[in-house]
N, C-alpha and C positions, 0 to 999 in steps of 0.2 A: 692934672696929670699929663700936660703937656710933653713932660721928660718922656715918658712911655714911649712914644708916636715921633719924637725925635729920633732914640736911642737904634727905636726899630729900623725906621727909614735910614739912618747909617749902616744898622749894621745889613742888613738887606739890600744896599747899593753897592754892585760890584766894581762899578765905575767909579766911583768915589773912591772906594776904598782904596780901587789901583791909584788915584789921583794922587790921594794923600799917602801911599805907599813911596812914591817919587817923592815927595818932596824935603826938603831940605831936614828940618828937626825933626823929623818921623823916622829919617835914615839915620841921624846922630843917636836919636833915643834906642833907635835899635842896637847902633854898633854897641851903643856906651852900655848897656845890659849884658849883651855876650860877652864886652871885654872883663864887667863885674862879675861876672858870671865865674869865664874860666879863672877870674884871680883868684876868686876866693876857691874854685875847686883844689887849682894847684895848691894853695897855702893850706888847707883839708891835707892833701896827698903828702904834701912834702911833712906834716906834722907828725900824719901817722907814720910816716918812714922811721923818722928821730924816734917817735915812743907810740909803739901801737896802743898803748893803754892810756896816752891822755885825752884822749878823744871822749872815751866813757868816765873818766874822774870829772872831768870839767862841764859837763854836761848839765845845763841850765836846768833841763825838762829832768834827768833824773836828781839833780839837787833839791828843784822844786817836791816831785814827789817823795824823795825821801824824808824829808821834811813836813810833807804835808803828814804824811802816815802817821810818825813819829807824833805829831800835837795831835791827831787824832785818836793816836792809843791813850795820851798822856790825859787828854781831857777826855776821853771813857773812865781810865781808871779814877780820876779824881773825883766823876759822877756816882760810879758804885760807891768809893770810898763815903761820900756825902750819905749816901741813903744808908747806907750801913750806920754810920753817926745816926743821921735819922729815927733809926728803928732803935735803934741801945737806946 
């Protein structure tokens, strides 16, 4: 469990931190996240401008659970249906 006692001592060193705050790929890594950041905000902005409503059709998370719902009615129903065979 070395990692622990590493992990801690960076993030507990102010001095450090300021260190690697300057230097070179700590400052690219940063720009390069704000500039991925606000692009994908704008391309979000500018989509729902075009069509307020494709934002909620095309939605991974509600695709996923509408889907999931639906095979979970469908395979409830198909377990009653079984047991009912079942009993007849």
């Amino acid at each position: 469990m070395p990692w622990r006692y590493l992990i801690r001592f960076f993030t507990h060193n102010e001095q450090l931190i300021q260190k690697l705050s300057e230097t070179g790929p700590i400052r690219y890594a940063a720009r390069m996240t704000v500039y991925w950041f606000l692009r994908a905000k704008e391309t979000g902005i500018e989509k729902l401008k075009r069509d307020p409503n494709s934002i909620e059709d095309t939605s991974r998370g509600k695709r996923f659970s509408d889907r999931f719902k639906e095979e979970l009615e469908k395979g409830m129903k198909e377990l009653e249906d079984k047991k009912d065979k079942d009993r007849n």
